[in-house]
DOKOL-91922 format. One record per residue (C-alpha): x, y, z; residue number from 1; residue in one letter. Coordinates in steps of 0.25 Angstrom, whole numbers. Example, Ala and Ser with C-alpha at 12.3 -4.5 7.8 and 13.67 -1.06 7.14 Angstrom:
2
<rec px="49" py="-18" pz="31" k="1" r="a"/>
<rec px="55" py="-4" pz="29" k="2" r="s"/>
***
This chain:
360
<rec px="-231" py="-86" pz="302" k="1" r="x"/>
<rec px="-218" py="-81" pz="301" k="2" r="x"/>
<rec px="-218" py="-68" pz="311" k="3" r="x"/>
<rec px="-208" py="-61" pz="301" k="4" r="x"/>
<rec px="-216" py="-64" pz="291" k="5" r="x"/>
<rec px="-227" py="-58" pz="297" k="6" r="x"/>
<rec px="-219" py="-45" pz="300" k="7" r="x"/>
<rec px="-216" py="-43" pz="286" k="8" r="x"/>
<rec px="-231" py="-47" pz="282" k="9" r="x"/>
<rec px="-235" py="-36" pz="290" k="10" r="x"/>
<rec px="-225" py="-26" pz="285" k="11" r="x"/>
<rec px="-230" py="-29" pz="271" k="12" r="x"/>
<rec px="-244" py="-25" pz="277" k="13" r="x"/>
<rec px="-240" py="-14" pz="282" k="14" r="x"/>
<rec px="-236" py="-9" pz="271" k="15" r="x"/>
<rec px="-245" py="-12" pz="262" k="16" r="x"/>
<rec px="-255" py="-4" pz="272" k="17" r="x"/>
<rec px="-246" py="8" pz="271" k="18" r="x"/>
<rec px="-249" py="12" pz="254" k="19" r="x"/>
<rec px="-264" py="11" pz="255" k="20" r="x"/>
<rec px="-268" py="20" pz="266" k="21" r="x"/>
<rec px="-257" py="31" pz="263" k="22" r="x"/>
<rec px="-264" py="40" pz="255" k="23" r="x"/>
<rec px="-251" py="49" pz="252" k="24" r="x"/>
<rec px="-242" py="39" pz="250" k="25" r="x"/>
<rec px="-238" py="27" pz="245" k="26" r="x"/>
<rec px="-227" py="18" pz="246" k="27" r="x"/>
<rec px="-219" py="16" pz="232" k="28" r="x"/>
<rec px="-216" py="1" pz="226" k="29" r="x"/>
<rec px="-201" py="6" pz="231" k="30" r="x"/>
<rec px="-206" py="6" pz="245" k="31" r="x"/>
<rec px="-215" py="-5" pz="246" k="32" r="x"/>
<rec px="-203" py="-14" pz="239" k="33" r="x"/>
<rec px="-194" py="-9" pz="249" k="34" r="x"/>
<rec px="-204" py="-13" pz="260" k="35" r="x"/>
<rec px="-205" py="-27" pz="255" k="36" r="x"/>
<rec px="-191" py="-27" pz="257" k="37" r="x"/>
<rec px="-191" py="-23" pz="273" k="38" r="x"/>
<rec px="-204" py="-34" pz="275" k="39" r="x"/>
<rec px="-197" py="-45" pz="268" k="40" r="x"/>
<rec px="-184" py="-41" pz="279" k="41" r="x"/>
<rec px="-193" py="-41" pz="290" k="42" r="x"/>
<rec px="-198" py="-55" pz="286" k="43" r="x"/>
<rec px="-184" py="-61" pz="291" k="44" r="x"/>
<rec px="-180" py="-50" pz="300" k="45" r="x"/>
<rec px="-193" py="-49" pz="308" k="46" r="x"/>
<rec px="-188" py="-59" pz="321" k="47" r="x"/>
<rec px="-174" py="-65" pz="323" k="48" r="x"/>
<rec px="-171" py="-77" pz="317" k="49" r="x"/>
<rec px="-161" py="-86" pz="323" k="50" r="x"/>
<rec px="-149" py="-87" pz="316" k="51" r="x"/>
<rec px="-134" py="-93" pz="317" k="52" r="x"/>
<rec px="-123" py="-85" pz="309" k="53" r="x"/>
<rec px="-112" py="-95" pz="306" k="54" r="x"/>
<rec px="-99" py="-93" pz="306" k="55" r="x"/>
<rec px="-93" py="-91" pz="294" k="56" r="x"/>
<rec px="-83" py="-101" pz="288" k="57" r="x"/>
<rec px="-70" py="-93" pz="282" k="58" r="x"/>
<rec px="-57" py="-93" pz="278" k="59" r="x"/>
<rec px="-55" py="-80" pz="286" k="60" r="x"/>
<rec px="-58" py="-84" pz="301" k="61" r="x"/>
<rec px="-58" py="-70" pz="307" k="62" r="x"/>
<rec px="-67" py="-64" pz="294" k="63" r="x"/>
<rec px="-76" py="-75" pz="296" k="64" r="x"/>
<rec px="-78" py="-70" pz="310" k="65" r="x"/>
<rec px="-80" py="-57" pz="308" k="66" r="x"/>
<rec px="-87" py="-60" pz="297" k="67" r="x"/>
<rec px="-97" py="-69" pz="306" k="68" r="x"/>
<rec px="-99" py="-61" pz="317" k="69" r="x"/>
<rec px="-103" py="-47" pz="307" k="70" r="x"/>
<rec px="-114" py="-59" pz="302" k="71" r="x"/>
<rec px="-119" py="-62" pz="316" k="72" r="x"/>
<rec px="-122" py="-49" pz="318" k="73" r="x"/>
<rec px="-128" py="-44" pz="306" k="74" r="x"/>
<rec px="-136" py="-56" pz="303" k="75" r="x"/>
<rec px="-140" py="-52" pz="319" k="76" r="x"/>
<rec px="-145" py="-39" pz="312" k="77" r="x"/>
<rec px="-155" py="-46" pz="304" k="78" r="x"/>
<rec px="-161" py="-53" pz="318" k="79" r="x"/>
<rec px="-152" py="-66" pz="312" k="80" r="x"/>
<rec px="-146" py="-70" pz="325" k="81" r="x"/>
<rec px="-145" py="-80" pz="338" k="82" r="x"/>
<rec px="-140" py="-92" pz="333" k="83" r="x"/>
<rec px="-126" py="-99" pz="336" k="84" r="x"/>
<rec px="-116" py="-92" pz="332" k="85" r="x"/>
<rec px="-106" py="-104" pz="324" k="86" r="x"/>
<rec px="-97" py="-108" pz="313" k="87" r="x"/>
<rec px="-102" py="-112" pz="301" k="88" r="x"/>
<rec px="-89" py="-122" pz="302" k="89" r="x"/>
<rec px="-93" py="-127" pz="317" k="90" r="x"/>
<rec px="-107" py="-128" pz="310" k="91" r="x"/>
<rec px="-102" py="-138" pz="299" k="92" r="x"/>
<rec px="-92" py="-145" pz="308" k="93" r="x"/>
<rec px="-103" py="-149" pz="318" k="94" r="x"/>
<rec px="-113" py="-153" pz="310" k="95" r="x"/>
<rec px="-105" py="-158" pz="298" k="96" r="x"/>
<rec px="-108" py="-153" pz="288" k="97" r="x"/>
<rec px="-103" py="-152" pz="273" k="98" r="x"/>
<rec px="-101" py="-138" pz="271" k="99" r="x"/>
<rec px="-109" py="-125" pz="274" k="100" r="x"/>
<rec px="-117" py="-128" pz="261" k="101" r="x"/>
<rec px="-123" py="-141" pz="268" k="102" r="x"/>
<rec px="-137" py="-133" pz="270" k="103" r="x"/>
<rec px="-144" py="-145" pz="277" k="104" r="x"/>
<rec px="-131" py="-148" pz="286" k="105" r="x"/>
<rec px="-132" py="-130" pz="289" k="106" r="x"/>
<rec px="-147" py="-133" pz="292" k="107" r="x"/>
<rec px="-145" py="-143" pz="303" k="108" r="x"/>
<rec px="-134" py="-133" pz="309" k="109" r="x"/>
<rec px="-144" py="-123" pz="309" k="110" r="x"/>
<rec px="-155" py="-131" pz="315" k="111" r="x"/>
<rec px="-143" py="-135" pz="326" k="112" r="x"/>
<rec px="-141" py="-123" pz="329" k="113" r="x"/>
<rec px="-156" py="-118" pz="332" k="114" r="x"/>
<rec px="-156" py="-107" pz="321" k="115" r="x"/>
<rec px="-164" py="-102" pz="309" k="116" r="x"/>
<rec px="-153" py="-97" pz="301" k="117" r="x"/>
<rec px="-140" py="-103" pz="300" k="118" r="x"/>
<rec px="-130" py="-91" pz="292" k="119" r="x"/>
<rec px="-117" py="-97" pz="288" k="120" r="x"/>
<rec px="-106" py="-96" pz="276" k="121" r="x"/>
<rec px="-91" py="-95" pz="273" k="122" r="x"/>
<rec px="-82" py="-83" pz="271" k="123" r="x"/>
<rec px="-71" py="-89" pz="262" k="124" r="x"/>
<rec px="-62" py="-83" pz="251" k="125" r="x"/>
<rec px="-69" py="-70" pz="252" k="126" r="x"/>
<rec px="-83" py="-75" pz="250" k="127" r="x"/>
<rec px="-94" py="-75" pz="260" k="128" r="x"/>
<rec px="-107" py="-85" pz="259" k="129" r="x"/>
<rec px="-117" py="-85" pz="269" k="130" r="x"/>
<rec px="-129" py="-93" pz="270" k="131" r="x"/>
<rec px="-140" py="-91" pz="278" k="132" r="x"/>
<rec px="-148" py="-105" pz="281" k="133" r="x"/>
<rec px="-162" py="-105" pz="286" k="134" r="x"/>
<rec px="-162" py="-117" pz="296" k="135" r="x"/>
<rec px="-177" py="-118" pz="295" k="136" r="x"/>
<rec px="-177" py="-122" pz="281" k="137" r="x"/>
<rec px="-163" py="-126" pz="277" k="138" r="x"/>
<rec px="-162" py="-117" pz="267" k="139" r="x"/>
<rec px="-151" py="-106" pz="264" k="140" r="x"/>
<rec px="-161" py="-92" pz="266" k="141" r="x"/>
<rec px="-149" py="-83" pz="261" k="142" r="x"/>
<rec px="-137" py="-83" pz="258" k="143" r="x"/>
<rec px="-125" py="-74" pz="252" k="144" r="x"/>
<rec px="-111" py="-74" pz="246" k="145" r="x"/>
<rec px="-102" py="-63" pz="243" k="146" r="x"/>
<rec px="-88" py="-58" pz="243" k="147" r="x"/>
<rec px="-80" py="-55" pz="257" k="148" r="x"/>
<rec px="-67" py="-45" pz="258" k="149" r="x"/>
<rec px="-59" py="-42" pz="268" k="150" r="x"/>
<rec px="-65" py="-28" pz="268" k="151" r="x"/>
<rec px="-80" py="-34" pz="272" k="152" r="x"/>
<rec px="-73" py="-42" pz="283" k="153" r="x"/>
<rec px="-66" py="-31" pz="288" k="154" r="x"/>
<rec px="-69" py="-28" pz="303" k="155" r="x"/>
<rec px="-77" py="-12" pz="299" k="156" r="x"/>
<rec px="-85" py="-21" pz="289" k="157" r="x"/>
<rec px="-88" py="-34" pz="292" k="158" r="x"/>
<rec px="-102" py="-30" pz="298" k="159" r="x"/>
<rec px="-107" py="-23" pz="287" k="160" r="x"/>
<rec px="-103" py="-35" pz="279" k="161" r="x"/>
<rec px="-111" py="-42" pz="286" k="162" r="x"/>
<rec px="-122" py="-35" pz="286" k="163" r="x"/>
<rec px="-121" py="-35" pz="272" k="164" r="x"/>
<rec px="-120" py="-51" pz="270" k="165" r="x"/>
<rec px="-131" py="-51" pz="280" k="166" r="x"/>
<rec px="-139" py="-43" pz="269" k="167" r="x"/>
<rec px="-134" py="-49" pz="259" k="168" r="x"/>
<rec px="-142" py="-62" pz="266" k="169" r="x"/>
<rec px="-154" py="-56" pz="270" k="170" r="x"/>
<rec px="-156" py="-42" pz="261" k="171" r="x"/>
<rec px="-165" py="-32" pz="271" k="172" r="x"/>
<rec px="-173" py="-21" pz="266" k="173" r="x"/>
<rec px="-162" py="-7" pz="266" k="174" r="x"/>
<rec px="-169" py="4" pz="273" k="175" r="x"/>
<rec px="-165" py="13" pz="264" k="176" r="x"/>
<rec px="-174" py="5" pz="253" k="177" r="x"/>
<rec px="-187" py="8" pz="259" k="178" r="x"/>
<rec px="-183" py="23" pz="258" k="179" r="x"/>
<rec px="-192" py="35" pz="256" k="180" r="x"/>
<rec px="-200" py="33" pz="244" k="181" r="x"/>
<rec px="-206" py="46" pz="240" k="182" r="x"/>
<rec px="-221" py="43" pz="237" k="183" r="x"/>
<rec px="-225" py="52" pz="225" k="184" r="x"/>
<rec px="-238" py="51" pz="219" k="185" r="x"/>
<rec px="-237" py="45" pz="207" k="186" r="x"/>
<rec px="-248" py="45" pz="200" k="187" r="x"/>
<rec px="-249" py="60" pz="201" k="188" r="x"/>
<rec px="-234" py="61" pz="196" k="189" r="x"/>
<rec px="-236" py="53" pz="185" k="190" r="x"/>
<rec px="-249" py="63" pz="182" k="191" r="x"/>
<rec px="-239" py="74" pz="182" k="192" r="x"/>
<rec px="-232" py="69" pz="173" k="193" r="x"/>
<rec px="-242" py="63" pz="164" k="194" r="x"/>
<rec px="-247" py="81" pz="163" k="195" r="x"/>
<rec px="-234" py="85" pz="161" k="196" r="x"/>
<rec px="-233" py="91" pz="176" k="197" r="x"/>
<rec px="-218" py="91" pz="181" k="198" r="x"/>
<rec px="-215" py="88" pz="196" k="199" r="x"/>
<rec px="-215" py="101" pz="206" k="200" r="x"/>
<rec px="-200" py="101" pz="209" k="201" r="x"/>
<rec px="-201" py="116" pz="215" k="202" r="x"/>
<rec px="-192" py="120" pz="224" k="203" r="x"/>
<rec px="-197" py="124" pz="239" k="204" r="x"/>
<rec px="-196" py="141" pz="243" k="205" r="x"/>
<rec px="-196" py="136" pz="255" k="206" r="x"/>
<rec px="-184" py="142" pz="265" k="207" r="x"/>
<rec px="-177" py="134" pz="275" k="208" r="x"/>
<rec px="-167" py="133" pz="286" k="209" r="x"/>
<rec px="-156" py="125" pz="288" k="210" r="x"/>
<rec px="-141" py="122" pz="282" k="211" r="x"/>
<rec px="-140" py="120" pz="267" k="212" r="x"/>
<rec px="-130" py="119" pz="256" k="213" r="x"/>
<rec px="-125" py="124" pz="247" k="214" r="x"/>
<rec px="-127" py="139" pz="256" k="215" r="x"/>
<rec px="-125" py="152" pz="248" k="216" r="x"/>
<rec px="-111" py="159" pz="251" k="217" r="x"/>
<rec px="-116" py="173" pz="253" k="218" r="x"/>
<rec px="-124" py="167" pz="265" k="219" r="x"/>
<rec px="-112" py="161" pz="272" k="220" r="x"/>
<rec px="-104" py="174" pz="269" k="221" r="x"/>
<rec px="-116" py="182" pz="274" k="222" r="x"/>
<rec px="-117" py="175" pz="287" k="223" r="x"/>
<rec px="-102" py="175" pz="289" k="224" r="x"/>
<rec px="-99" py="190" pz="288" k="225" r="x"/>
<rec px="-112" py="193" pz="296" k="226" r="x"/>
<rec px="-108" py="183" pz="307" k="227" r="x"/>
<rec px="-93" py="190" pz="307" k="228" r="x"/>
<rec px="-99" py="203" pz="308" k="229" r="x"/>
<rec px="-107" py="201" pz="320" k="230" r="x"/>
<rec px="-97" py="196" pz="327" k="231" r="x"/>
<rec px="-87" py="206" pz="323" k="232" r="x"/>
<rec px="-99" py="216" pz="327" k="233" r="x"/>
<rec px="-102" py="208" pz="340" k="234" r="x"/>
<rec px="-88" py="212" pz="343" k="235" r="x"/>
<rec px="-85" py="225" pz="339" k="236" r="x"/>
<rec px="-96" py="230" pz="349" k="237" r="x"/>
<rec px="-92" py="223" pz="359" k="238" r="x"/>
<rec px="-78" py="230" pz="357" k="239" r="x"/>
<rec px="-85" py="242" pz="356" k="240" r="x"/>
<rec px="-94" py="242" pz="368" k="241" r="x"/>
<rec px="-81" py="237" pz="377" k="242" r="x"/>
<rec px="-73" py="247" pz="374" k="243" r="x"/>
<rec px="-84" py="258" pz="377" k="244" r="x"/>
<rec px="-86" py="253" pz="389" k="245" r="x"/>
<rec px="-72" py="253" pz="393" k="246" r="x"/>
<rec px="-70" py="267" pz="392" k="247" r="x"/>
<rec px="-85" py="274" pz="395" k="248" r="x"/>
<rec px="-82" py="272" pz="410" k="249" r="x"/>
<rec px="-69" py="281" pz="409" k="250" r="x"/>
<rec px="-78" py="292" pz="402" k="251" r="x"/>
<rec px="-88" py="291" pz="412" k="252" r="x"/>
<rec px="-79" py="293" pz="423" k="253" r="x"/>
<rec px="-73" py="305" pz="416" k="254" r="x"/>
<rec px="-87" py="312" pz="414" k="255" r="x"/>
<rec px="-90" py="309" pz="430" k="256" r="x"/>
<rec px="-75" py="316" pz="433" k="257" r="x"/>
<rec px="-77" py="328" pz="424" k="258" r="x"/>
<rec px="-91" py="331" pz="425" k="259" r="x"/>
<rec px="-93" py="335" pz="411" k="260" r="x"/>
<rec px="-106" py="326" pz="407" k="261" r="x"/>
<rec px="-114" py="335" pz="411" k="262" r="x"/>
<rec px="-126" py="329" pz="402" k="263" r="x"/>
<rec px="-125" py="316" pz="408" k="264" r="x"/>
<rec px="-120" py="308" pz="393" k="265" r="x"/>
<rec px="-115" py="294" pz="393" k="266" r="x"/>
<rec px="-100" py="293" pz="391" k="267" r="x"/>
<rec px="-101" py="291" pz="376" k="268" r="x"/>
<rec px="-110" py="302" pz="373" k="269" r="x"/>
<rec px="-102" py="313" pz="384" k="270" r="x"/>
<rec px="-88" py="308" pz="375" k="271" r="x"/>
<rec px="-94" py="311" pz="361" k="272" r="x"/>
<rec px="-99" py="326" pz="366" k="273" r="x"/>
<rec px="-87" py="327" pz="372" k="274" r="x"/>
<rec px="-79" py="323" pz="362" k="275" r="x"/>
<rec px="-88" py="329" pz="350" k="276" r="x"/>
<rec px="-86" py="342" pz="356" k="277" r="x"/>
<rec px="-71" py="341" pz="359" k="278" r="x"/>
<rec px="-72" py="344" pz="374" k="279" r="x"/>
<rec px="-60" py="351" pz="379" k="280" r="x"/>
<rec px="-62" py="341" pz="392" k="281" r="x"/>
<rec px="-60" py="329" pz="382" k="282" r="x"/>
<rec px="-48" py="337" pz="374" k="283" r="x"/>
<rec px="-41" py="339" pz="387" k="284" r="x"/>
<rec px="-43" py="325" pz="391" k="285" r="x"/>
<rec px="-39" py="315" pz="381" k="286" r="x"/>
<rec px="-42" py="302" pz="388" k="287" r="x"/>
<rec px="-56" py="306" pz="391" k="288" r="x"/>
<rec px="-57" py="309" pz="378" k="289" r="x"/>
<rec px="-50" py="294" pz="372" k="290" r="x"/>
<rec px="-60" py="287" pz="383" k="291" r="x"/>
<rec px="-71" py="295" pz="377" k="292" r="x"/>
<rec px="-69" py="291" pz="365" k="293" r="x"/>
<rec px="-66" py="276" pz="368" k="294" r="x"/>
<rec px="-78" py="276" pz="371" k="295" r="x"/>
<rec px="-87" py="282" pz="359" k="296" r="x"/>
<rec px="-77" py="273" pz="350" k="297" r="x"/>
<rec px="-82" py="262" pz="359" k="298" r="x"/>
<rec px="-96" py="263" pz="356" k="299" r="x"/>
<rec px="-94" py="268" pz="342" k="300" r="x"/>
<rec px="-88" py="253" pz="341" k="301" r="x"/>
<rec px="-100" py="246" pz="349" k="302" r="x"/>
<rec px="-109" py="252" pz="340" k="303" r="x"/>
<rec px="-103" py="249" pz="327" k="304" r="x"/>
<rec px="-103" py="235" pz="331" k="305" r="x"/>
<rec px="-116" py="233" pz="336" k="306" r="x"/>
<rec px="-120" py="238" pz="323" k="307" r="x"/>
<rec px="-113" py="228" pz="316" k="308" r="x"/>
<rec px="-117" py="217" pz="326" k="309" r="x"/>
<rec px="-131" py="220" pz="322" k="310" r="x"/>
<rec px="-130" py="220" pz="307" k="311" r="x"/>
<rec px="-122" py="207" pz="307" k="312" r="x"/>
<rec px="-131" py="200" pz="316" k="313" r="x"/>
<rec px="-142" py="204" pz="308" k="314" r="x"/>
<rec px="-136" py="199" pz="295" k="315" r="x"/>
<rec px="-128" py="186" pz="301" k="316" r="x"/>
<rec px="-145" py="182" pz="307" k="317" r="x"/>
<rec px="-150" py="184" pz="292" k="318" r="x"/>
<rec px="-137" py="178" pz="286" k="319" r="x"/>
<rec px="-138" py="165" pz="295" k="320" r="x"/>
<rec px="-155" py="165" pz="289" k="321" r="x"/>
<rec px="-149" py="166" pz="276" k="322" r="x"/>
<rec px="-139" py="154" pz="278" k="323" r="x"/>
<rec px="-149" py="145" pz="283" k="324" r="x"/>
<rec px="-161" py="148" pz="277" k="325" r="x"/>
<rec px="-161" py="143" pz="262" k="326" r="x"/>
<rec px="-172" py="139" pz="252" k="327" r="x"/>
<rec px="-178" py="125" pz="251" k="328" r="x"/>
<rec px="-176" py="120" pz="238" k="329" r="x"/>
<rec px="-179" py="107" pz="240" k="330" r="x"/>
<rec px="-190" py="102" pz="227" k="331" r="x"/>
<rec px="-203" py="103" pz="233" k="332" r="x"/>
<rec px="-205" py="88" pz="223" k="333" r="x"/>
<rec px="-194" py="83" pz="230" k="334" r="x"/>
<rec px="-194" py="69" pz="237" k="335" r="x"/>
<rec px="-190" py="75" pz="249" k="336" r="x"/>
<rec px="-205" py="84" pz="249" k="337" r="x"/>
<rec px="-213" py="73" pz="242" k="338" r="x"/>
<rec px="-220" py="64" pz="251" k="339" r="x"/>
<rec px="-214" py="52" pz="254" k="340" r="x"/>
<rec px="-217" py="37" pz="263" k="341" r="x"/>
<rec px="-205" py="31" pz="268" k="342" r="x"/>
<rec px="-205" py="17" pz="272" k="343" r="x"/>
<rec px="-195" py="11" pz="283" k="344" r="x"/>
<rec px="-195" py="-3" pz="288" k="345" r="x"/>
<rec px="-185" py="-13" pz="293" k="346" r="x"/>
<rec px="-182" py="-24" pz="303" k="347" r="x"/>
<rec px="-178" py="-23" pz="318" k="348" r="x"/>
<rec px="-176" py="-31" pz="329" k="349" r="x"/>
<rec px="-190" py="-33" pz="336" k="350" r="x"/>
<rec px="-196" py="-32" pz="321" k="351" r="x"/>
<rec px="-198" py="-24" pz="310" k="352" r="x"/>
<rec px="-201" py="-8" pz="308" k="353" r="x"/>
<rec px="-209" py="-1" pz="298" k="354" r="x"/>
<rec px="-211" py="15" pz="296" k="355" r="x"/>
<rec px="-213" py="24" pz="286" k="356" r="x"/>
<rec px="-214" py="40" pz="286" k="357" r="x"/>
<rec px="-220" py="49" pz="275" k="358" r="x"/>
<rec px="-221" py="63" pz="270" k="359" r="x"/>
<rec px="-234" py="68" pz="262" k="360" r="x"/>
***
């Protein structure tokens, strides 16, 4: 037996297996239509088959080149590769034959050149054929025409083209086919119905982090003013507490030299006595009496802003919560919360791939 065929048997059996002995899920006729599709193109595409890409006969010689070599390769793609890479018009030259359409002279050619499939056709007046010949039986397996500009030639397209004559000749199950198909209990829905019960299309209470659109404005305002605040605040202490510093030694140093701390005060609480009773000392000494006060101003400052450093960083952490944090209101009946099978198959090279994931 064929071992592709065998491949694609087994990949029918598999699935087959995979409805019976879920007991949640079931895959829909959608999916199991779509999984036809990737068995039937794993029957050809399970093992490389040996295959010589002509080249194309044209009344553009360069377009046909191009055209040719973006044909090797996709048809490379498919595991359609290995053979001698000729002309179609060597091909008919050598073994004289009538014309491309002389399927029995094409079949010998084949056969002379030790392939399985023979691809060949003719890119004239803006028309593309290509036949695909199966040199085993000497029939023409697939074949396409279809309409060529110099836009699908062009040098950013030609391999798309390709591809896309490629599938013309052998259409393969799209991925995107086989997508999630949300398994839904019918028969209960239909009940629902049948009584009159409508669908829970709820919305979900539940809060969650993360961006989202659109965002309220007073939350972007919010966040921006309590950011500027803390910043402004982080800086006005810092002023503050600078410019204490700068001038506490210099009241220090005059307390030490004139001796009239006697209670032993810090700078800032000897110049507020001092300066709340209007000591003749600090009357007759004006720059005692400037540093003195350089000083309370300083840490008046410092405060003021450490205050307002605290307030705006409390609200700029509470603003940030609020411009992240945001209610789910996704429908708990959603296909995004219903359970769901999802079905993935395709070809590659060493075989084929099947996988499936689910939410119950």
């Amino acid at each position: 037996m064929n071992p592709r065929n065998v491949l694609a048997s087994l990949l029918c059996a598999s699935l087959a297996s995979l409805a019976p002995t879920s007991a949640h899920a079931q895959l829909s006729p959608a999916g199991l239509s779509a999984a036809g599709q990737v068995a039937t193109a794993l029957a050809w595409t399970a093992e490389p088959i040996n295959t010589s890409v002509l080249g194309l006969r044209s009344d553009d010689k360069e377009a046909g080149e191009a055209l040719t070599n973006a044909l090797r390769e996709a048809f490379a793609e498919r595991e359609m590769s290995g053979g001698q890479e000729l002309s179609l018009e060597e091909v008919i030259l050598t073994l004289d034959c009538s014309s491309e359409e002389d399927t029995a002279c094409m079949t010998e050619a084949g056969r002379a050149l030790e392939t399985e499939r023979l691809v060949y056709g003719t890119l004239v007046a803006g028309t593309l054929v290509v036949d695909v010949l199966d040199v085993t039986t000497g029939q023409i397996e697939a074949n396409v025409e279809m309409p060529i500009d110099d836009v699908d030639l062009a040098p950013e397209n030609v391999d798309a083209t390709a591809a896309e004559i490629v599938n013309s000749l052998y259409p393969q199950a799209d991925p995107a086919v086989i997508a999630a198909t949300p398994v839904a209990d019918d028969k209960q829905e239909d009940t629902n119905v049948a009584n009159g019960v409508e669908a829970d299309d709820g919305r979900s209470s539940t809060l969650v982090w993360g961006p989202y659109r659109p965002r309220p404005a007073w939350k972007k305002v919010g966040l921006g003013v309590s950011a500027t605040l803390l910043i402004a605040g982080i800086g006005t202490a810092t002023a503050g507490w600078l410019y204490a510093k700068e001038h506490e030694p210099q009241v220090v140093e005059a307390m030490m030299r004139l001796g009239d701390n006697t209670a032993g005060e810090e700078a800032d609480d000897y110049c507020r006595r001092k300066l709340a009773d209007e000591d003749a000392s600090m009357v007759a000494d004006p720059r005692r009496s400037y540093k003195c006060q350089s000083l309370i101003g300083g840490q008046n400052v410092f405060r003021a802003g450490l205050g307002v450093t605290v307030a705006a960083g409390i609200s700029t952490v509470v603003f940030t919560v609020l411009y992240f944090v945001h209610r789910d209101d996704t429908p708990t009946g959603s296909a995004a919360r219903r359970p769901t099978f999802m079905l993935t198959g395709g070809p590659t090279a060493g075989g084929a791939m099947l996988g499936g994931t689910g939410r119950f």
